[in-house]
C-alpha positions, 0 to 999 in steps of 0.5 A: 423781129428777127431774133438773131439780130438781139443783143440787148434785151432792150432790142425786143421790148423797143419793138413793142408798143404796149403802155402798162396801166398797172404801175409797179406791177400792182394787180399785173405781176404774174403776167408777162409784158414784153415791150412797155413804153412806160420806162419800165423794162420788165424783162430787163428786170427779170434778167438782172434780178435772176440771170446777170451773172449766170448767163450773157444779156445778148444770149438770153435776150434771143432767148426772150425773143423767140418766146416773146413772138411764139407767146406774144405777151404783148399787153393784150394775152395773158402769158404767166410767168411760168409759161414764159420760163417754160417756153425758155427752158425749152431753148436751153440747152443741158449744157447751160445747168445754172441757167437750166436750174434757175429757170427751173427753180422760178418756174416751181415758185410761180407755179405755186402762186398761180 
């Protein structure tokens, strides 16, 4: 996957085939999917719960890709939620300090329930 070509976050969980057993996020939730084929877009979800308004879709989906295929948090690895923002936050750059500060805020709320 070529993460310069990503506009929607949907290019990147398209190109995954990982069906989620865990419906609704039941026992799974702080594990990272980044493709489910169940109509569930977990990332999507991520972006429009805590970014849409802060930063553009197509700049935080390259984003999302490049720490879906350094992580790849596929279904099969165990990737939390805050090593994913992490690995994020280290793509931003200081100049972005709403998208800085909100992945810096989700990380301290995760790490605090891992």
């Amino acid at each position: 996957m070529d993460c310069s070509n990503v506009k929607k976050i949907t290019d990147i969980t398209d190109q995954i085939d990982y069906h989620d057993t865990h419906d609704g996020g039941q026992g799974d939730s702080k594990w990272v999917s980044c493709g489910q084929d169940n109509g569930y877009n977990e990332l999507k979800n991520k972006f429009d719960k805590h970014f849409d308004g802060i930063t553009k879709e197509s700049w935080m989906a390259e984003l999302m890709c490049k720490c879906c295929k350094e992580l790849k948090p596929n279904g099969t690895e165990k990737i939390t939620w805050s090593k994913f923002y992490k690995c994020i936050l280290l793509k931003v750059p200081q100049d972005k300090e709403k998208t800085f500060k909100k992945l810096s805020e989700l990380i301290k709320w995760h790490e605090a329930r891992e």
